[in-house]
C-alpha positions in Angstrom: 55.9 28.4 39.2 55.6 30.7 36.7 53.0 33.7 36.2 51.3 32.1 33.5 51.2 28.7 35.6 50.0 30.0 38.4 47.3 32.4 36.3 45.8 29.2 34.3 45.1 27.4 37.6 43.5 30.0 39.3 41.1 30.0 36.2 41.2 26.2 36.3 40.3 26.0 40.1 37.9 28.9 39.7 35.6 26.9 37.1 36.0 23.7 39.2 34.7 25.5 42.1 31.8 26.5 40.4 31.2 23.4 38.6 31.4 21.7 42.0 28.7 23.5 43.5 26.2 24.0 40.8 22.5 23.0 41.5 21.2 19.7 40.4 18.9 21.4 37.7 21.8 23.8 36.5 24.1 20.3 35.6 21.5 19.4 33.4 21.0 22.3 31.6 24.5 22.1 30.8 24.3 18.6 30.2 21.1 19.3 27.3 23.8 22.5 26.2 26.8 19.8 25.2 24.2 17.3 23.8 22.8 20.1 21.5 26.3 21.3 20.9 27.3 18.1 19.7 24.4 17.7 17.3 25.0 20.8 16.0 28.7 20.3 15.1 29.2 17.1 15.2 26.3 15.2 13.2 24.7 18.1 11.4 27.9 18.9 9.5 28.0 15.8 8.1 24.8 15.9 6.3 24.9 19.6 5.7 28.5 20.2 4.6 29.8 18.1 2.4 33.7 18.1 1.7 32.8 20.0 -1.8 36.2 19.9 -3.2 37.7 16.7 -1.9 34.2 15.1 -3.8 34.9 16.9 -6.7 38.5 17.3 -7.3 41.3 14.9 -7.4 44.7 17.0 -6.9 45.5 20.2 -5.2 46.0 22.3 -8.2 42.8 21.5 -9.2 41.4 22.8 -6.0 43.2 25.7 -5.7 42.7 26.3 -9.7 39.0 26.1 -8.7 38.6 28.2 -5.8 40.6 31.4 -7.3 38.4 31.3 -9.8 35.0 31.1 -7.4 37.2 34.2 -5.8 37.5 35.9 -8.6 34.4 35.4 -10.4 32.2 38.5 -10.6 28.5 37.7 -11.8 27.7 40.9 -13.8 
């Protein structure tokens, strides 16, 4: 086994160790941390961030027309 191998399961078995013998309120907390990480990234971005260019513009030259000149633009 190689170095790397053998590094990534030490890591591996380290976090299962500890995962393992975690507290019964601890697992929820960290149950309520991946439901609010999933809300976050999962639904919020779909109401909050819109695929602006794929809404707006039909070929890739159009995008990339568009965002050089939002790059460029200086609002003097």
């Amino acid at each position: 086994m190689t170095q790397t191998m053998s590094t990534i399961l030490n890591v591996f078995k380290f976090y299962k160790e500890g995962f393992q013998n975690m507290s019964k309120n601890s697992k929820k907390l960290w149950v309520i941390i991946l439901i609010k990480l999933i809300i976050m990234f999962g639904v919020l971005k779909i109401f909050f961030f819109p695929n602006y260019l794929n809404t707006r513009f039909n070929t890739d030259e159009e995008k990339i027309e568009h965002i050089s000149k939002e790059l460029t633009n200086t609002n003097q």
